[in-house]
C-alpha positions in Angstrom: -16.9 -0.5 -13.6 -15.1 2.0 -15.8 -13.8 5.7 -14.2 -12.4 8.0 -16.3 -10.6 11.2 -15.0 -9.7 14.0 -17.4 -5.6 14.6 -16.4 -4.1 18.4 -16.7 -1.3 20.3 -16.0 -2.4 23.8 -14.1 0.2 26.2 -11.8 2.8 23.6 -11.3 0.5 21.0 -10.3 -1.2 17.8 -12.3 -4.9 17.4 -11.7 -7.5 14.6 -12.2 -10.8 15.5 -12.8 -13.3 12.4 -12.7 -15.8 12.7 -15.5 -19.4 11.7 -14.2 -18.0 11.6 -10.8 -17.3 13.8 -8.0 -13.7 13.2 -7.8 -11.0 15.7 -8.0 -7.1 15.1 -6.7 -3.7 16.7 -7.5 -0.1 16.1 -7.1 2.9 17.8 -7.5 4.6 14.9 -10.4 2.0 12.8 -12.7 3.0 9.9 -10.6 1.7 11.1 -7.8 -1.3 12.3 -9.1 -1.8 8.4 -10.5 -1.1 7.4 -7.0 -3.4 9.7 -5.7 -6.4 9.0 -8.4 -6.0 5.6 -7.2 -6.6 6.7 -3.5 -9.3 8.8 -4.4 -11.3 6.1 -6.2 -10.8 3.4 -3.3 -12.2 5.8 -0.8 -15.1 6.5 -2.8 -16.3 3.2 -4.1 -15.4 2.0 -0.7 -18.6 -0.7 -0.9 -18.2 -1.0 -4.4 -14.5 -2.9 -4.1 -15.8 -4.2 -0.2 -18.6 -6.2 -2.7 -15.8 -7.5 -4.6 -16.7 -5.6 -8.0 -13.2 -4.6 -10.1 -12.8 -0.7 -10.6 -10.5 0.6 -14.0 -8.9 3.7 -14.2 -8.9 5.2 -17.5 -7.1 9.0 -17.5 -7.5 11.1 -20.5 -4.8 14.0 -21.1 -5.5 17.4 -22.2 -1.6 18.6 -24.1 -1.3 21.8 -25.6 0.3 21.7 -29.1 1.0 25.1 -30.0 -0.2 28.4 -30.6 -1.1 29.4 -34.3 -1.5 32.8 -35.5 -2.9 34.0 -39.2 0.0 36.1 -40.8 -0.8 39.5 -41.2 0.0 42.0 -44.0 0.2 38.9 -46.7 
């Protein structure tokens, strides 16, 4: 099985967002909010990993790049 969590940074914090899943943790470094993703996702395929079935984590970041502007008064 295959959970992917969409990973942001919002008010100081770094948040995981499971996509197609009701998951959603935080921490204050983004090794804590790995350690926590991984927490999360034991306790809720608890049966899941009990029935011996392997769970991967796959996080997708959202960076900003910059701000761009049009020139004015060209």
């Amino acid at each position: 099985m295959l959970v992917k969590f969409e990973i942001y940074s919002d008010s100081g914090y770094w948040c995981g967002r499971g996509i197609g899943v009701d998951i959603f943790t935080q921490g204050k470094t983004l090794d804590e909010l790995m350690e926590n993703i991984r927490e999360a996702v034991m306790l809720h395929f608890e049966d899941e990993l009990g029935r011996g079935e392997n769970i991967r984590i796959l996080s997708i970041s959202e960076t900003e790049v910059g701000t761009v502007a049009r020139a004015t008064g060209c």
